[in-house]
N, C-alpha and C positions, 0 to 999 in steps of 0.2 A: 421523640415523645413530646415535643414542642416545649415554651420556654413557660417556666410557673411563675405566678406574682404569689407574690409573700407579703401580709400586715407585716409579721414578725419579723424583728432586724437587730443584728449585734452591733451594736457597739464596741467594737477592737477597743478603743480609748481607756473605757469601765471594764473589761473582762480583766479579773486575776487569775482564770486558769484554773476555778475550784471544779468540784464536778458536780454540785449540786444540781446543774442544768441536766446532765448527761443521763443520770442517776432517777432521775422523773419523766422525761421523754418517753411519752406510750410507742412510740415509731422509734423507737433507736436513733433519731435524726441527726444528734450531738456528737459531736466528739471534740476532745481537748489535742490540739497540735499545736507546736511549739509554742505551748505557755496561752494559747487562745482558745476559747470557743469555735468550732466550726462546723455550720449547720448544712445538714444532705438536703437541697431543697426538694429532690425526687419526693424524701420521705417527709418533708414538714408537716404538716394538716394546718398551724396556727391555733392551735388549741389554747394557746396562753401561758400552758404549763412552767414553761421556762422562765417565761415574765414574772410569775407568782414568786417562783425559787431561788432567785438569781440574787443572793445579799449587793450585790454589785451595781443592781438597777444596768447591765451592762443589754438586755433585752427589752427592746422597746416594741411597740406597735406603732407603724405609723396608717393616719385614717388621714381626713379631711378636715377643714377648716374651716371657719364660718367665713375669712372672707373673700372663700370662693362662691357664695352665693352673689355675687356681685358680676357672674357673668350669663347671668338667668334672668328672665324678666317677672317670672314668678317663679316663690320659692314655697314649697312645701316643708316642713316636720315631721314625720312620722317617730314618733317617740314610743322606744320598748316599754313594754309594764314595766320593767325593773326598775325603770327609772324614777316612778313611784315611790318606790322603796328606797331611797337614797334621802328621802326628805320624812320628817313627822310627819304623823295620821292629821295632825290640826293642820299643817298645810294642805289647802283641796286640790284636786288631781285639777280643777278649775285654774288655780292658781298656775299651776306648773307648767298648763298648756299655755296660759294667757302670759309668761315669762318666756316661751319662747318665742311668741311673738314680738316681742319687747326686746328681742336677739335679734330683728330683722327677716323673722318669717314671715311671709303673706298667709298664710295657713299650717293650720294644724291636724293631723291625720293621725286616729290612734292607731297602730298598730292590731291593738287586743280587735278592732274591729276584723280584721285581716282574720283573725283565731279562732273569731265564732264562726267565722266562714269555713275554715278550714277542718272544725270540729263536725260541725252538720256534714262534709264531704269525706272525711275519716269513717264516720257512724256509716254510712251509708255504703263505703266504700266495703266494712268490715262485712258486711252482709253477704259479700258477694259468694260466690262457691267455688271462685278461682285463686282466691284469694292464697298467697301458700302461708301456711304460719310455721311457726311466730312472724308475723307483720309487724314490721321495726319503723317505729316513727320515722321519719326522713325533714324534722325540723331544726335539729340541731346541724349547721355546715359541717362543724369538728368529727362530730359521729361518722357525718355521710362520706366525708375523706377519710378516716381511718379506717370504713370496712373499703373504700374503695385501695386502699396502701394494705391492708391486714387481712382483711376477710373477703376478698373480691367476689366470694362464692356467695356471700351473702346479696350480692347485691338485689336478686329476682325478690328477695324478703321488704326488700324496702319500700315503702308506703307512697304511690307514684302523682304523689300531690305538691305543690310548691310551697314551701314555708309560710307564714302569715305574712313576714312583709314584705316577698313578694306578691301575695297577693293583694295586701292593700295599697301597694304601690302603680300595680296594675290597677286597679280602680280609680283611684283617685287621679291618676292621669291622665284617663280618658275622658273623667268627666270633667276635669278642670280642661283638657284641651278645645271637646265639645261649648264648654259654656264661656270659656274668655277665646274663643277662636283664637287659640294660639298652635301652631305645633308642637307636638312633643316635645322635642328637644329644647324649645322655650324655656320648658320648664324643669326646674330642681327639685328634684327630691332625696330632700337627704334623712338616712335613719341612723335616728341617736342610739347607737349601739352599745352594748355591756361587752364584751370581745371582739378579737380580732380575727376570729374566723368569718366574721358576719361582713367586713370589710375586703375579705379575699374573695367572699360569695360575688361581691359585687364587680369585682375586674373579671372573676375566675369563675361564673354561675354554672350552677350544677343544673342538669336537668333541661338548659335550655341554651338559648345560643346568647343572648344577652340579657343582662339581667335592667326587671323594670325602676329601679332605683340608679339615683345619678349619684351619690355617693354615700359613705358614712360617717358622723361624728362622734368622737367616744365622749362617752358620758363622763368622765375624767377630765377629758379635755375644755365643755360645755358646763360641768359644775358650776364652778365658783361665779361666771358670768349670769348663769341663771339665779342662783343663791342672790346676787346685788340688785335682781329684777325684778325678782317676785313680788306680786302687787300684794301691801295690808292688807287691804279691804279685798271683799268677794269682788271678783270679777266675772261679767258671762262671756263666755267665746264662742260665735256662729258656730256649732262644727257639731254633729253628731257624735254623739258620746258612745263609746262601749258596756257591755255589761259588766257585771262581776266576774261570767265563765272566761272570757277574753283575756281581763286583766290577768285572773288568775296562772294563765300559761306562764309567768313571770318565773314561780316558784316549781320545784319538782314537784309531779303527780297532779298540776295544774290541767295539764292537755286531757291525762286520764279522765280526770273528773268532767273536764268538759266535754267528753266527747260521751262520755255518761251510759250508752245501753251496754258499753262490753265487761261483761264480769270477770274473767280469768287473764288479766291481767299483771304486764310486772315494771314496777319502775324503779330505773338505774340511776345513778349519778353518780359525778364524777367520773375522769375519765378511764382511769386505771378500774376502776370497776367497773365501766361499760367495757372496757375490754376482756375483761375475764369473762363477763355474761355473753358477749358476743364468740367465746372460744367455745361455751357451752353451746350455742344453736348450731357455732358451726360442725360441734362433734354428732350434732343431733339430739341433745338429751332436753330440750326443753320442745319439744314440738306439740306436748299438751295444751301450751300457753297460743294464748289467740292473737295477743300483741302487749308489746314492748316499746315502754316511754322510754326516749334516753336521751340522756343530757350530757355533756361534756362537763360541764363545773357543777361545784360538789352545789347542791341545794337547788340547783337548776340556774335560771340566766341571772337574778339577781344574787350569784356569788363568781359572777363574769368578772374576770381578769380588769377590765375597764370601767368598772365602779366603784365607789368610792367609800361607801360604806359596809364594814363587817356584813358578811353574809347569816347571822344570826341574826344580829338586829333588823338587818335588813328583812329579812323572814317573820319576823313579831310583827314590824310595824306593816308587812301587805295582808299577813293575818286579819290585822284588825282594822286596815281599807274594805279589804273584804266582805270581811263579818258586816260593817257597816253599808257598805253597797248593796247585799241583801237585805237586810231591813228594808233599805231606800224602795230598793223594787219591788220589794212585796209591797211596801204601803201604796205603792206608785202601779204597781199588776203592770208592772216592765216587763216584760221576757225578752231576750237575747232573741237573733234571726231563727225562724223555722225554715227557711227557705234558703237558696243561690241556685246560680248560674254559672254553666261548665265554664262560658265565656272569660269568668271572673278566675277561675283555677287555672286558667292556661291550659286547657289539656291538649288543645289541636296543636301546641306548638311544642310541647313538653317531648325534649328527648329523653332517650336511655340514658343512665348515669352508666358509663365505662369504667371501667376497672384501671389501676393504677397500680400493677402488681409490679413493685422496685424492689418487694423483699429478694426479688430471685436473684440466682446467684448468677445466671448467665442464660442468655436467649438462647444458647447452642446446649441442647439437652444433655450431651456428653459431656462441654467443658462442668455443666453446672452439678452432673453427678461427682466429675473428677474434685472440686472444690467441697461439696457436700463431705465426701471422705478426708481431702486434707481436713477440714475441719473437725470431721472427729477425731483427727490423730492428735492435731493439735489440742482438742482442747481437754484432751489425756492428759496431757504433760502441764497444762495449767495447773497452778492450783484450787482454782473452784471457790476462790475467796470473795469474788465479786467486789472490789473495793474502789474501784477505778482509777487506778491510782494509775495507768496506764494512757487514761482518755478514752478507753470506751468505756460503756455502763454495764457493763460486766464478761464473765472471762470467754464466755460462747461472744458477746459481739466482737472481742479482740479475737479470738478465733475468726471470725470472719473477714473480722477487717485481715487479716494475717494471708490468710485465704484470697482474697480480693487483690493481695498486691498492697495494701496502704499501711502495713504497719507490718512489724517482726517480733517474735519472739521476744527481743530481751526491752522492746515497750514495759513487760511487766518488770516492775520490780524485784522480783521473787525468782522470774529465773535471771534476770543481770546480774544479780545477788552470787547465784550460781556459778553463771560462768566467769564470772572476778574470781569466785572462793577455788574453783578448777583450774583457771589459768594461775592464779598463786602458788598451787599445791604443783602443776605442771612447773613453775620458776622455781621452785626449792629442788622437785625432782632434778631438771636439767642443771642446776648446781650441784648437785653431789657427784654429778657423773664427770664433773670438769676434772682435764687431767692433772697432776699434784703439780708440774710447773706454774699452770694457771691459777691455781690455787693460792702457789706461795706469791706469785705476783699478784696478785689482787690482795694480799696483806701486806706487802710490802709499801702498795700506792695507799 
């Protein structure tokens, strides 16, 4: 099945062994063995989940670093909305772009610009009459890896458009190559990203063969040097600006909103709840709905694992970016793109997304029914407490693992318990049966 890159990575050093991580994992990917964390990379996605949970800090992401733009002759920014939302409403989005300049960018590239593109090519797309619904956004990576590990059957439901910043990556490097006659490869482009799944998108791109972005930097990691940048006074920055619909994707029900003509509509977030909603479409019971926003982190991207500020707060203050940005463009009779180009969505080069079915229990249909039944036998004789105290995240994945070969029976506590209190009762029996010489000699020593 070929080798997986991973953002997400343990640190052995910081793990104590709890099972907080195990316990959250939407793909079962954790499990605790001798006193460690240890992640299935088959099943990872990089959702973040574990980096959120983990008192330990023993889960890290690793992205990119600014100074690697120093092997590019020009370097791009492409910066998420969220990142917005990391700083007060009196800080201008002016300032934040013209501070990453002030980091060593030759340019700035919104994202949100990528979003209104991507919204006008959704609207458009939902119209069609092939369309199967519920039609599932396909802009969260975390979402798109988890129906490809969980729901593989959903995959034909998924919206066959590339995320916003690939597509504003696509853009911006054709015309920066065209206008500085430079090659592609010249040039960097890096996006400052809220998660770590957005960083695997980019080794590991979905939907196509390589992705148009040359790397990503967490907004975590770029904070504090942006924070020491940021210019007082207003500053302007050459660069085409986004709307409000754009910025907006930031938050849950953003994309909804921007993509604006579809009424019967449902939006998820967080991951453990796009998994439950996604068990609904795959039983079939939501097929009234015409499409489905879904996010991985709870509020949508700005409550991304890799930002730095409360995702509430964070949520007040793009509210009132927002609100403010409207005003601006009505007084100003701004409107966002009416128009794009296929050219700009990749669609001539846009593969299938494949299916990543690891839940199975074995590619030989016989071994994986024979395993299916050990595992219900075993997981009779569990007790059904789910506590993890064993190292998986509950008593059916220890059944599985048991099944699979990687773990036994008296993993759990409750039956080891057992079989001590059996073999004790077994050493008193076999004492009584000893014969009365043995007896007296063993009182006599």
């Amino acid at each position: 099945m070929g080798e997986y890159f991973h953002s997400v990575r343990l640190n052995p050093d910081r793990c104590k062994g709890c099972v907080n991580c195990t316990k959250r994992c939407p793909t079962e990917a954790i499990r605790i063995r001798d006193g460690k964390a240890l992640i299935t990379e088959s099943r990872c996605i990089d959702c973040g989940e574990c980096i959120r949970r983990c008192p330990s800090h023993a889960k890290t992401a690793t992205t990119d670093e600014l100074s690697q733009l120093a092997f590019f002759q020009y370097n791009i920014a492409l910066p998420a909305p969220a990142l917005y939302a990391q700083f007060n409403p009196d800080t201008s989005i002016e300032s934040i772009l013209c501070g990453l300049l002030k980091l060593g960018f030759d340019e700035v590239f919104e994202v949100a610009q990528g979003a209104e593109i991507v919204s006008l090519a959704i609207r458009d797309y939902l119209k069609r009459d092939d369309v199967k619904k519920p039609a599932i956004s396909s802009a969260c990576p975390a979402v798109v890896r988890l129906i490809q590990v969980r729901f593989p059957e959903l995959i034909d439901n998924l919206i066959p458009i590339d995320a916003p910043v690939e597509v504003a990556a696509r853009i911006v490097r054709g015309e920066r190559s065209r206008d500085l006659k430079l090659e592609p490869e010249q040039i960097g482009i890096w996006f400052i990203t809220p998660c770590p799944a957005k960083m695997t998108s980019v080794k590991q791109p979905l939907g196509s063969e390589k992705s148009n972005l040359t790397g990503a930097i967490a907004m975590s990691q770029i904070y504090g040097d942006l924070l020491k940048v940021l210019p007082s006074a207003q500053e302007k920055v050459d660069c085409r600006r986004a709307s409000w619909s754009g910025v907006g994707w930031a938050m849950a029900g953003g994309e909804t909103t921007a993509v604006g003509t579809v009424i019967n509509t449902l939006v998820v977030h967080e991951i453990h709840n796009v998994a439950d909603v996604l068990e609904q479409v795959a039983l079939g019971k939501l097929k009234n709905i015409d499409y489905i926003e879904v996010l991985a982190c709870a509020g949508g991207c700005i409550g991304g694992p890799l930002t730095v500020e409360n995702r509430f707060v964070a949520e007040h203050r793009m509210r009132q970016r927002i609100r403010q940005m409207r005003e601006d463009e009505a007084k100003q009779e701004k409107r966002p793109p009416q128009d794009y180009r296929e050219v700009e969505l990749g669609v001539a080069e846009r593969r299938a997304i494949e299916p990543r079915p690891v839940m199975r229990l074995d590619e030989d249909i016989f071994k994986a029914l024979y395993k299916v039944e050990l595992m219900e036998k075993t997981l009779q004789k569990l007790p059904g407490l789910d506590c993890g105290s064993c190292g998986s995240p509950n008593c059916k994945a220890l059944a599985e693992d048991i099944a699979q070969g990687r773990a036994s029976e008296t993993d759990c506590v409750f039956k080891l318990r057992e079989k001590v209190r059996d073999l004790a009762w077994e050493m008193v029996d076999l004492a009584g049966k000893l014969p009365p010489s043995l007896h007296k000699d063993s009182e006599e020593d």
